[in-house]
BAVOLO-652495 format. One record per residue: chain; z, x, y of N, C-alpha, C in turn; residue in three letters; residue number from 1. Coordinates in nm, 2 decimals. Each point is the difference from the previous one (the first is absolute). Layout:
BEGIN
['A' [Z X Y] [Z X Y] [Z X Y] 'ALA' NUM];
...
END
This chain:
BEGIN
['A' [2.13 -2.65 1.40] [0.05 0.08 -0.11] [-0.02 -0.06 -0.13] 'UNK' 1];
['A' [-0.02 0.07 -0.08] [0.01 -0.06 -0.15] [0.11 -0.09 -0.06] 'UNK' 2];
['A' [-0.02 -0.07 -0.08] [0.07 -0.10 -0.08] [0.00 0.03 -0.10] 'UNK' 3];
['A' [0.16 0.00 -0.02] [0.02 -0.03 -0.18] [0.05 -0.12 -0.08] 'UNK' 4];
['A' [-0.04 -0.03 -0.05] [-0.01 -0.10 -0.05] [0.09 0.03 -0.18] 'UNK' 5];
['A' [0.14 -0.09 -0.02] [0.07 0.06 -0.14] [-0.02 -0.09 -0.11] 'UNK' 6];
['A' [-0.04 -0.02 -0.06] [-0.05 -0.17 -0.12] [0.13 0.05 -0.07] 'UNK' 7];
['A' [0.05 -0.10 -0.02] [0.11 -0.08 -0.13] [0.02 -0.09 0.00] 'UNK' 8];
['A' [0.07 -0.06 -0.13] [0.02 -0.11 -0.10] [0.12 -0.03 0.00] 'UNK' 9];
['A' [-0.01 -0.12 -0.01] [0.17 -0.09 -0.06] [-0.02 0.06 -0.11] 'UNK' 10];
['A' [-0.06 0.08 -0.10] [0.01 0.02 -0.11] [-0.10 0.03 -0.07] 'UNK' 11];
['A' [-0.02 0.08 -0.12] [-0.12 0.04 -0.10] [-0.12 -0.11 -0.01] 'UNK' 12];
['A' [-0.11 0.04 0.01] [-0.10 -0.12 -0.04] [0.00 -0.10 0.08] 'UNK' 13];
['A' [0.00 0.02 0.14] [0.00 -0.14 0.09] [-0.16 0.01 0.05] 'UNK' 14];
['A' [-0.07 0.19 0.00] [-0.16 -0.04 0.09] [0.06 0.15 0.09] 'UNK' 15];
['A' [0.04 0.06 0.03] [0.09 0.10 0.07] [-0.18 0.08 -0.02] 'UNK' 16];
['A' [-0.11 0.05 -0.06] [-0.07 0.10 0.00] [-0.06 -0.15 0.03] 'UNK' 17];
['A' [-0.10 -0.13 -0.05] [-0.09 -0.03 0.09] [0.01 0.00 0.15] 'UNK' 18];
['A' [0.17 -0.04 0.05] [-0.02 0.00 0.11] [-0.02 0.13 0.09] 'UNK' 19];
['A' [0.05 0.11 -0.08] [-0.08 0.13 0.03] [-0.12 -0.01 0.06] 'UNK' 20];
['A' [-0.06 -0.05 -0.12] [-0.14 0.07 0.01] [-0.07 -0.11 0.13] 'UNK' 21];
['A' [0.03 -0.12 0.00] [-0.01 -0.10 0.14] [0.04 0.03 0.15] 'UNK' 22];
['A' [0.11 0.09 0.04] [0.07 0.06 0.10] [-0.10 0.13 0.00] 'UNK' 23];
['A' [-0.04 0.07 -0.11] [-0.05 0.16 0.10] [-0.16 -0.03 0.02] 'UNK' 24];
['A' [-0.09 -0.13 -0.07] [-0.09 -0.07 0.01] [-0.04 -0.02 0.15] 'UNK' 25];
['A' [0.14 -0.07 0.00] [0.00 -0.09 0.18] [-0.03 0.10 0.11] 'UNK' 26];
['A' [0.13 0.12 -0.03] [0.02 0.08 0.10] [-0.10 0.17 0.01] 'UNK' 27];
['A' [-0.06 -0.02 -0.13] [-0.09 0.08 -0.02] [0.11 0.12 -0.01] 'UNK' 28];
['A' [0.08 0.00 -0.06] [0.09 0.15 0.03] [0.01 0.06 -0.12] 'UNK' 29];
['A' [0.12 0.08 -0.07] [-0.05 0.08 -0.08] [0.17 -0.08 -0.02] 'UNK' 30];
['A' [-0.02 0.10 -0.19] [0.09 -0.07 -0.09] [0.08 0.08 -0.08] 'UNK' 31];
['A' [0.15 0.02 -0.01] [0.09 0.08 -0.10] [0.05 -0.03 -0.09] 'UNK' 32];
['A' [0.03 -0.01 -0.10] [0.10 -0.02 -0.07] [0.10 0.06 -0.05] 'UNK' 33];
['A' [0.15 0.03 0.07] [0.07 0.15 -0.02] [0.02 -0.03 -0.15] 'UNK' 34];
['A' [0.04 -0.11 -0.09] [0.03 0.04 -0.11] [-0.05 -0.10 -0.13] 'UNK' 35];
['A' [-0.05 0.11 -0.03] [-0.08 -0.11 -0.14] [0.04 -0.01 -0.12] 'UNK' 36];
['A' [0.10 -0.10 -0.07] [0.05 0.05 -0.11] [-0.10 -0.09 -0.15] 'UNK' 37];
['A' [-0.03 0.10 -0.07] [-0.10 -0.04 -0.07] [-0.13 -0.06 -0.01] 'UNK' 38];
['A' [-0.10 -0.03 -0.09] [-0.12 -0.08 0.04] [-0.09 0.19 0.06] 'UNK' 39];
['A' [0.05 0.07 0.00] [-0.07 0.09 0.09] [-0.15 0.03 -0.06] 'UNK' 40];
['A' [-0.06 -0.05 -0.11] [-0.18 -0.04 0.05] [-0.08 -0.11 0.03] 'UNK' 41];
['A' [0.17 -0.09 0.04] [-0.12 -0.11 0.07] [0.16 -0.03 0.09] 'UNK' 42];
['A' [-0.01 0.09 0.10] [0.14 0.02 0.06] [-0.05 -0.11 0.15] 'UNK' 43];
['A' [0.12 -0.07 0.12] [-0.03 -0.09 0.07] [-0.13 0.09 0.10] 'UNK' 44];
['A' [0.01 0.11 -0.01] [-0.09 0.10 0.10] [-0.13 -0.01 -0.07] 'UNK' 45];
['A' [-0.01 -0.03 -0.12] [-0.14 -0.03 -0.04] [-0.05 -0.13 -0.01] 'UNK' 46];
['A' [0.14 -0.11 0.01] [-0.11 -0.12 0.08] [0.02 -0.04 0.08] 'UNK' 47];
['A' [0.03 0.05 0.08] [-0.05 0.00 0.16] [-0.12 0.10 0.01] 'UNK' 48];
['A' [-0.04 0.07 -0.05] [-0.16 0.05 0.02] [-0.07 -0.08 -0.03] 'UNK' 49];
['A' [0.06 -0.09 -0.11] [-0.19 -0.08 -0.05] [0.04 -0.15 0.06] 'UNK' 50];
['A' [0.10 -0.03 0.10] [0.02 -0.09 0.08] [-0.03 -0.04 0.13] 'UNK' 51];
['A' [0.01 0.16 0.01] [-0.04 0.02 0.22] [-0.10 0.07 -0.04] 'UNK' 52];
['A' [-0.11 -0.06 0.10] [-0.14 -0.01 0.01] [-0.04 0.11 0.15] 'UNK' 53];
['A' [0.11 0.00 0.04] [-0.08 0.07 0.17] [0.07 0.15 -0.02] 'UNK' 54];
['A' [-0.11 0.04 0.06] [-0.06 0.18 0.00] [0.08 0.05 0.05] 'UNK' 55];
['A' [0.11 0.00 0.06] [0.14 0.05 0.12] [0.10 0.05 -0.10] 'UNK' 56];
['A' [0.05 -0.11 -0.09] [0.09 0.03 -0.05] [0.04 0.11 -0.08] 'UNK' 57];
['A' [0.10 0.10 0.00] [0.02 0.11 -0.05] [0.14 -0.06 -0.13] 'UNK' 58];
['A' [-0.05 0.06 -0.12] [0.13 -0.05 -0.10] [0.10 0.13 -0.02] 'UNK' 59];
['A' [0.12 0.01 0.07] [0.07 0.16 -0.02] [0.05 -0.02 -0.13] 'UNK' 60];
['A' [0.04 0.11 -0.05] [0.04 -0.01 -0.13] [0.17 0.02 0.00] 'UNK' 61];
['A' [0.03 -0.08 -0.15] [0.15 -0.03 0.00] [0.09 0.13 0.03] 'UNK' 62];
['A' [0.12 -0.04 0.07] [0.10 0.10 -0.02] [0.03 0.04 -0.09] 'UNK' 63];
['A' [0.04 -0.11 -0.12] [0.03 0.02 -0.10] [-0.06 -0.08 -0.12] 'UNK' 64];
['A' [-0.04 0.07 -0.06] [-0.11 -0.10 -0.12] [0.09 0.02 -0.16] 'UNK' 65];
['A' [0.08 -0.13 -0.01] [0.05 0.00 -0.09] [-0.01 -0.05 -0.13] 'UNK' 66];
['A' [-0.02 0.05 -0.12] [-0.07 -0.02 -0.15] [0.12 -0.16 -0.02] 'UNK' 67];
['A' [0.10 -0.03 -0.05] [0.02 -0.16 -0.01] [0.02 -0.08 0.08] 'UNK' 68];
['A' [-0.02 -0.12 -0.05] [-0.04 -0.16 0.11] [0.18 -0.02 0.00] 'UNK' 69];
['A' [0.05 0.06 0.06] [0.16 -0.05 0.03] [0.08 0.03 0.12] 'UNK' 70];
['A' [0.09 -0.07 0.06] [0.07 0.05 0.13] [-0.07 0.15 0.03] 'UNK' 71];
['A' [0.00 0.04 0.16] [-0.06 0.11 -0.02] [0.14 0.15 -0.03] 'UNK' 72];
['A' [0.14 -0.09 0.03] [0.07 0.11 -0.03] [0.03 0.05 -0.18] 'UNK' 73];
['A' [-0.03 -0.16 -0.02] [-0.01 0.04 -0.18] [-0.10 0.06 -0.07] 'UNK' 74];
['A' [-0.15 0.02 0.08] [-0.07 0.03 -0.05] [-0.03 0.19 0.03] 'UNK' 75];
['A' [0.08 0.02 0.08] [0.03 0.10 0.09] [0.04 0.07 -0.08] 'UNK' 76];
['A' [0.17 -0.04 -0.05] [0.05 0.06 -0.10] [-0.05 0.05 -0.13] 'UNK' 77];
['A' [-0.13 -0.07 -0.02] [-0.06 0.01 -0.18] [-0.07 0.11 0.01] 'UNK' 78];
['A' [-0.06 0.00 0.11] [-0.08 0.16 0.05] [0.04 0.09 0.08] 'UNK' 79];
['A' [0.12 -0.01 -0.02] [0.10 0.13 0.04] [0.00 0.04 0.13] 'UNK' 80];
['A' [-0.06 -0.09 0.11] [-0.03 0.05 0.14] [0.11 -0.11 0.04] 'UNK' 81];
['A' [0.06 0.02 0.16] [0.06 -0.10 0.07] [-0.02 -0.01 0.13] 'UNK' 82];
['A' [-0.02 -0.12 0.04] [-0.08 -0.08 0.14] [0.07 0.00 0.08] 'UNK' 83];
['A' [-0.01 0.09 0.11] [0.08 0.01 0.11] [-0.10 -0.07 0.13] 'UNK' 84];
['A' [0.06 -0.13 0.11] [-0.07 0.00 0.08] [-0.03 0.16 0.10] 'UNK' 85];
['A' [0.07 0.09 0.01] [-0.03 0.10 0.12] [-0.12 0.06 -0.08] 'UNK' 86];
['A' [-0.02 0.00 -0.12] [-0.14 0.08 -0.07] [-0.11 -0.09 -0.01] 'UNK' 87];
['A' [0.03 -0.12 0.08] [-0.14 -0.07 -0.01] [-0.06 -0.03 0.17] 'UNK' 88];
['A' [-0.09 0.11 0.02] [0.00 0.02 0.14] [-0.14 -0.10 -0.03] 'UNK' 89];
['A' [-0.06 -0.10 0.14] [-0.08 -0.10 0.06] [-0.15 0.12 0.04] 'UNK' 90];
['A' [-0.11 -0.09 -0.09] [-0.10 0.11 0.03] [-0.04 -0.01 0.18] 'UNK' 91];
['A' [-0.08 0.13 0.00] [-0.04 -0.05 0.16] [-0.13 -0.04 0.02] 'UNK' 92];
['A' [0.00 -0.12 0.11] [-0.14 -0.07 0.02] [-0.02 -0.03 0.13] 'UNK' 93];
['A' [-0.08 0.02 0.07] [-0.01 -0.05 0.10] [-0.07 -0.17 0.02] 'UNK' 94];
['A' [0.00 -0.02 -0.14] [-0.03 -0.22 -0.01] [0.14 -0.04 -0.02] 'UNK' 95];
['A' [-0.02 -0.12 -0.01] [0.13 -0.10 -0.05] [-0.01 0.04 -0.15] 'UNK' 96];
['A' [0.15 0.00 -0.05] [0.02 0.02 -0.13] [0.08 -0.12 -0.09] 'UNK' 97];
['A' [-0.08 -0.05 -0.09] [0.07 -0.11 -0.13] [0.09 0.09 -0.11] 'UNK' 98];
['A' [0.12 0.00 0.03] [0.11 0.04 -0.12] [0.05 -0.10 -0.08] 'UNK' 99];
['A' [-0.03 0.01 -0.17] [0.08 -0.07 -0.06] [0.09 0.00 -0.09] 'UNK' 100];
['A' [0.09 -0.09 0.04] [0.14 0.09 -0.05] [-0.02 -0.05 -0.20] 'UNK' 101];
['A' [0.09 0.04 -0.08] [0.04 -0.03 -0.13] [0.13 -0.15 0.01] 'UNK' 102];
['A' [-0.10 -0.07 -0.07] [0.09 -0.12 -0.04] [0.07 -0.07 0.13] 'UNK' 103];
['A' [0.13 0.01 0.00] [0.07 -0.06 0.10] [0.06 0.09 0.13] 'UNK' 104];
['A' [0.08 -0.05 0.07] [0.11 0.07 0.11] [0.09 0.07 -0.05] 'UNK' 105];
['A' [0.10 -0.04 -0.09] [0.10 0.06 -0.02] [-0.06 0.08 -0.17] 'UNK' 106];
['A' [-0.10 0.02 -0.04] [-0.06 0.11 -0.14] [0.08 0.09 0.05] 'UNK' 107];
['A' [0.07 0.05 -0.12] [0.05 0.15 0.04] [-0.12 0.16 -0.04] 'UNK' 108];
['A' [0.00 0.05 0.08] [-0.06 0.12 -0.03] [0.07 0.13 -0.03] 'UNK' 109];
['A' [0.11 -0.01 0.05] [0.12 0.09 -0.08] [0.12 -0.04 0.00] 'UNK' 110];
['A' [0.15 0.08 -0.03] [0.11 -0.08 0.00] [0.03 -0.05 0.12] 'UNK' 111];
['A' [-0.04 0.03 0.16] [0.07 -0.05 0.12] [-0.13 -0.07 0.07] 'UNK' 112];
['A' [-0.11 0.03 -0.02] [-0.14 -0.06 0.08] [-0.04 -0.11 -0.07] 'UNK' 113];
['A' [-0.09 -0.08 0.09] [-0.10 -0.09 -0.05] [-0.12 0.01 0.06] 'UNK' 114];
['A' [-0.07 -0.12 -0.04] [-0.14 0.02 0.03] [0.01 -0.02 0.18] 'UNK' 115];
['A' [0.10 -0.10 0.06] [-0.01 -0.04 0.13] [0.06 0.13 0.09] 'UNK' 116];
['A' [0.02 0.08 -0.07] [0.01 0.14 0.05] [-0.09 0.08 0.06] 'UNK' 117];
['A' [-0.11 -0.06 -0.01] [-0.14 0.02 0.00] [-0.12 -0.06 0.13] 'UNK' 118];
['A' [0.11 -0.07 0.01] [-0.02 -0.05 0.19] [0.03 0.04 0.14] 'UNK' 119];
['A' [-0.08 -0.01 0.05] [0.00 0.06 0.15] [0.10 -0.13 0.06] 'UNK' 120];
['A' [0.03 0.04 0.11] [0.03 -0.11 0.13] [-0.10 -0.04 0.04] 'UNK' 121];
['A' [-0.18 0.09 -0.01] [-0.10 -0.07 0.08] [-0.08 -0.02 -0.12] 'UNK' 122];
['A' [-0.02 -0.03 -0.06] [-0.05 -0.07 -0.12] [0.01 -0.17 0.02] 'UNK' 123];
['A' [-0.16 -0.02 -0.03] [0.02 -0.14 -0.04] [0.05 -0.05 -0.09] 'UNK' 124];
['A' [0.05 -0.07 -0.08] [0.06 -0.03 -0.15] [-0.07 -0.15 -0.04] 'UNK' 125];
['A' [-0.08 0.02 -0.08] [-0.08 -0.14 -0.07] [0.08 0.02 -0.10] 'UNK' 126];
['A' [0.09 -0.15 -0.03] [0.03 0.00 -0.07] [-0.06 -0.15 -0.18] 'UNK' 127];
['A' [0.00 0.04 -0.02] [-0.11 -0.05 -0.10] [0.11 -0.08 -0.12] 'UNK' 128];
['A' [-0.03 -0.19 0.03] [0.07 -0.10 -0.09] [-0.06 -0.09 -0.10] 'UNK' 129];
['A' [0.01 -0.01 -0.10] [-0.04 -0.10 -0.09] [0.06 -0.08 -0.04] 'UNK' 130];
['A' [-0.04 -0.16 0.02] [0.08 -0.09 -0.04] [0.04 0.02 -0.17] 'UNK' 131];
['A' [0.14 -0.05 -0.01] [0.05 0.00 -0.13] [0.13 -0.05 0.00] 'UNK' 132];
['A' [0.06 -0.06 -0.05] [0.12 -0.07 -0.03] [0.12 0.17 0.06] 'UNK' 133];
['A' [0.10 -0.03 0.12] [0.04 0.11 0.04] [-0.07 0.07 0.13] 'UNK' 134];
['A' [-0.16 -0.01 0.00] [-0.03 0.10 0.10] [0.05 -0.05 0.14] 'UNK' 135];
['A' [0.07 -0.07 0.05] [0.02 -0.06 0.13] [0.17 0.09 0.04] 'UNK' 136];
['A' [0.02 0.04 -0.11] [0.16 0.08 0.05] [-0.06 0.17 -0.03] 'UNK' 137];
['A' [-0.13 0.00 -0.11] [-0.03 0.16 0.01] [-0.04 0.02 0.12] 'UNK' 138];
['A' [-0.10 -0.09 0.04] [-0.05 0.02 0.11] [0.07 0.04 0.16] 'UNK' 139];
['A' [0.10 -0.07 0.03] [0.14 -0.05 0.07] [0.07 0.13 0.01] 'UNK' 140];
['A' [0.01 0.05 -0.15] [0.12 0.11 -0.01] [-0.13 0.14 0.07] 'UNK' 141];
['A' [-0.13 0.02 -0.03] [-0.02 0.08 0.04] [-0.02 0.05 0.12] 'UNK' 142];
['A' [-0.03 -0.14 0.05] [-0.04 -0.03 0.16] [0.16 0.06 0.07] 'UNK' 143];
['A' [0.09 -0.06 -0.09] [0.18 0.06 0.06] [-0.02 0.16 0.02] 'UNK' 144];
['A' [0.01 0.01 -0.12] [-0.01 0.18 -0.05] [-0.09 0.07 0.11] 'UNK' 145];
['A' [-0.10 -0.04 0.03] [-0.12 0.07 0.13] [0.10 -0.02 0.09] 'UNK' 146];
['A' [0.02 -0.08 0.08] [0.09 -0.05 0.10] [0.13 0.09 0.03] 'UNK' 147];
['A' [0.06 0.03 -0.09] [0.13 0.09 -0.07] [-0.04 0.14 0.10] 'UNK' 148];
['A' [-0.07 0.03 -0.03] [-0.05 0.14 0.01] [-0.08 0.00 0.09] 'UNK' 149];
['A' [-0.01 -0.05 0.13] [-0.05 -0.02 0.14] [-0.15 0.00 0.00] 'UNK' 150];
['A' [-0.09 -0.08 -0.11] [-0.11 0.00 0.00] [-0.07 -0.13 0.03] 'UNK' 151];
['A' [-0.04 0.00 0.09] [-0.05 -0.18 0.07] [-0.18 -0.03 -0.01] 'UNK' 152];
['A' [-0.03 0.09 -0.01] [-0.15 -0.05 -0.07] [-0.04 0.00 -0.09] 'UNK' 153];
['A' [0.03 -0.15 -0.07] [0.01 -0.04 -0.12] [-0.13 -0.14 0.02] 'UNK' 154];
['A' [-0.13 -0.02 -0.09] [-0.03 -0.08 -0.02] [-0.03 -0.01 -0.14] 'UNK' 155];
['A' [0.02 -0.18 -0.03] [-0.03 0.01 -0.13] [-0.13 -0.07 -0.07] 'UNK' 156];
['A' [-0.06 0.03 -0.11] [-0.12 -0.04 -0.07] [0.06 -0.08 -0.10] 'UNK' 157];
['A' [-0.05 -0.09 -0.02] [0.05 -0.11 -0.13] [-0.15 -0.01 -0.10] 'UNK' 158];
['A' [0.09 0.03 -0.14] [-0.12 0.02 -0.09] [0.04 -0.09 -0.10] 'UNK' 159];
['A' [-0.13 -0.07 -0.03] [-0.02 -0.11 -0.07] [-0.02 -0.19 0.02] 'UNK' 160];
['A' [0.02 -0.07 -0.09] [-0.04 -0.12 0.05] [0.11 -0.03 0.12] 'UNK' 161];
['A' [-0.06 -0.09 0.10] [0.06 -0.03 0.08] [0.11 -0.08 -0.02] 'UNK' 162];
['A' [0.13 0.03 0.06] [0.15 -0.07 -0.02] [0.08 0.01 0.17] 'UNK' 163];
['A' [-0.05 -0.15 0.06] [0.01 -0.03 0.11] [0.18 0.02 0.01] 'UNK' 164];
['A' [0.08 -0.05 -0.05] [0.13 -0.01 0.03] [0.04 0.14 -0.03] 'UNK' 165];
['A' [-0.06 0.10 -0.09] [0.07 0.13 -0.04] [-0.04 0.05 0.18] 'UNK' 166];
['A' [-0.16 -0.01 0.05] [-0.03 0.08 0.08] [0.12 -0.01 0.12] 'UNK' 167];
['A' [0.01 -0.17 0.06] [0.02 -0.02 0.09] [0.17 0.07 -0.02] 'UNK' 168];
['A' [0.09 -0.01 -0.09] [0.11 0.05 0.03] [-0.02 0.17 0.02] 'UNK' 169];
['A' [-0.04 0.06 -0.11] [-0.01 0.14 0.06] [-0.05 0.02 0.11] 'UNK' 170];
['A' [-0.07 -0.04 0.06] [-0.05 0.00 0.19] [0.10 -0.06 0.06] 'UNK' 171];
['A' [0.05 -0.07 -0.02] [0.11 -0.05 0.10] [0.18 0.08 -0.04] 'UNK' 172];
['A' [0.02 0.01 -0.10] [0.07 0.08 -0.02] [0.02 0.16 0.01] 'UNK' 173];
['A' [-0.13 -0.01 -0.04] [0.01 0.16 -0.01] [-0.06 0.04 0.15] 'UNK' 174];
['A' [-0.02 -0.05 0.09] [-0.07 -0.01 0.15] [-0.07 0.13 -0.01] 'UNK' 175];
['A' [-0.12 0.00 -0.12] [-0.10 0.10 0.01] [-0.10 -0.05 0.03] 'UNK' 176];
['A' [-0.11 0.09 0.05] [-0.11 -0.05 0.01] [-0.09 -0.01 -0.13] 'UNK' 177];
['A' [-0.09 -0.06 0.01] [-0.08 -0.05 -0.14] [-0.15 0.06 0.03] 'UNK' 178];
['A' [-0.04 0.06 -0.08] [-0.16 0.07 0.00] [-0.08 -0.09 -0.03] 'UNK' 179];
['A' [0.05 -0.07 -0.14] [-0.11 -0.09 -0.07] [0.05 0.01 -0.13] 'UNK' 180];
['A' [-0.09 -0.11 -0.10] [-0.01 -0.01 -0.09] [-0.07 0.02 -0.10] 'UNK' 181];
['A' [-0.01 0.09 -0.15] [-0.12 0.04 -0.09] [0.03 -0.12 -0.13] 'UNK' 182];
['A' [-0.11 -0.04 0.03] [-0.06 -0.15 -0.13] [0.05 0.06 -0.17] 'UNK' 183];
['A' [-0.03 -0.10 -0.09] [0.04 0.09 -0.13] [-0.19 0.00 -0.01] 'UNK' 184];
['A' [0.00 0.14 0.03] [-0.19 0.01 -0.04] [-0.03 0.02 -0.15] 'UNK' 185];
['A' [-0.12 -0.02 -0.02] [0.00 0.03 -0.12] [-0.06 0.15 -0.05] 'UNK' 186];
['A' [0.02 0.06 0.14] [-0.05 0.17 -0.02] [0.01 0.05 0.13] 'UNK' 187];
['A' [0.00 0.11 0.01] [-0.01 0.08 0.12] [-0.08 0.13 0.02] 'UNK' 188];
['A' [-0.09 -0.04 0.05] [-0.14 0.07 -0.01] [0.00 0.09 0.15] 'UNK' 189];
['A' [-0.09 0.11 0.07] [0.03 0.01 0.11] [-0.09 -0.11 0.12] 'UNK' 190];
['A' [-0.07 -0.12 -0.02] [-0.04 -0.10 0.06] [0.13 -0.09 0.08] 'UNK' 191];
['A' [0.11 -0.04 -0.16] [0.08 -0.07 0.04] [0.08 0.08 0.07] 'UNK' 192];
['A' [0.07 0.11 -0.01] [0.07 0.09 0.10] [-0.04 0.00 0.13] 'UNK' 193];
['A' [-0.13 0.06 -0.06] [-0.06 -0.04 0.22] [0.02 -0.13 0.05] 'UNK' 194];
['A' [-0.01 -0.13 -0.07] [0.00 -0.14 0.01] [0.18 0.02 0.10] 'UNK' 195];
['A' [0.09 0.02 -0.04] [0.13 -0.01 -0.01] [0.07 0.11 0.13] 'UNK' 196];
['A' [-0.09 0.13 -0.03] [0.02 0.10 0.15] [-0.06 -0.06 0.13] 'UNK' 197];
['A' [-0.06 -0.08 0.01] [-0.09 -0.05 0.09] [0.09 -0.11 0.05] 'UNK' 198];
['A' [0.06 -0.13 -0.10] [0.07 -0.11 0.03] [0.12 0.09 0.07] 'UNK' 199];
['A' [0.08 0.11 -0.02] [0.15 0.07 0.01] [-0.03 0.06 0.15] 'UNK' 200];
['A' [-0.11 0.05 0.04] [0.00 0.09 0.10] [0.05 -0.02 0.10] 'UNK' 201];
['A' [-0.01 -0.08 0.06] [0.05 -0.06 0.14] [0.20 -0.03 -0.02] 'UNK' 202];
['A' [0.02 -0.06 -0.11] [0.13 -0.03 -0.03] [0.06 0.16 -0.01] 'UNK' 203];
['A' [-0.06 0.07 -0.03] [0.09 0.15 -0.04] [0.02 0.06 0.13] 'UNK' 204];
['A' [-0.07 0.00 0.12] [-0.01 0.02 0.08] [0.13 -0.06 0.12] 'UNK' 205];
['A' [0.01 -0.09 -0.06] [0.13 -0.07 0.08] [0.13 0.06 -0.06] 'UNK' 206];
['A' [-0.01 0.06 -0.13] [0.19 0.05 -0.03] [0.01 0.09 0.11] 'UNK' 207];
END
């Protein structure tokens, strides 16, 4: 059967779309983005086109494609529409599908939802960390929050230079599994994506 695969972040700006574009690379599957708040001509769905290099992948287009770069329920409100999970129905594919959510777990998308509302029970959940003064309890708290809500396939990607003591407590702590690690590159071309889908594959396979 197909796999879904859910990308999120301890937070804005951790790597949440390279690791995208590295996951639907690996798995050769096809890629959503239910909600896009701002950036919409150089939105995350357009770079993951000029990141994923193989012929398979299908990019469905957003649920909601929203004009400002802000929470997506605040951005919601500026354009007069509101984000209900039941109106954001999962395209259909018969590949594995890469979903990536907005910002963090708990983003709200209207007054009672969030983004983790947005998860299946059979969803993989990559969750995507960057070292930084604090990320060892963002990370911790998210890994809780998945947990909370009866979701157990959780592995995580660690982005940036390597920080042996951050890694080893979030793995032993957070008793997730670990995908791998993304270097601080000094670009990401689709060479180095393939470089990094290729190193992941086998590990993704084990969540």
């Amino acid at each position: 059967m197909p796999k879904t695969y859910f990308i999120t972040g301890i937070g804005t700006e951790v790597g949440k779309t390279v690791v995208s574009a590295i996951i639907t690379e690996s798995i050769q599957g096809d890629y959503w983005k239910p909600i896009q708040a701002g950036d919409l001509d150089n939105s995350d769905s357009h770079k993951l086109k000029k990141l994923v290099s193989n012929k398979e992948t299908v990019f469905f287009d957003n649920a909601f494609a929203l004009e400002t770069p802000m929470s997506p329920h605040a951005a919601a409100e500026i354009d007069g529409i509101k984000i209900e999970v039941s109106k954001i129905k999962r395209p259909e594919t018969s590949k594995d599908l890469v979903i990536e959510g907005a910002g963090g777990l708990m983003v709200p998308i209207n007054d009672d939802e969030v983004i983790a509302d947005l998860i299946s029970n059979e969803d993989i959940v990559i969750l995507v960390s960057r070292h930084y003064l604090g990320s060892i309890n963002h990370t911790l708290l998210s890994i809780e929050a998945l947990k909370s809500r009866g979701l157990s396939k959780i592995g995580v990607i660690f982005s940036g230079a390597e920080h042996p003591t951050t890694e080893a407590a979030i793995r032993k702590i957070g008793n997730v599994g670990v995908i791998g690690r993304i270097d601080e590159e000094p670009y990401f071309d689709q060479m180095v994506i393939r470089e990094y889908a290729e190193k992941f594959r086998k590990r993704l396979c084990e969540i």
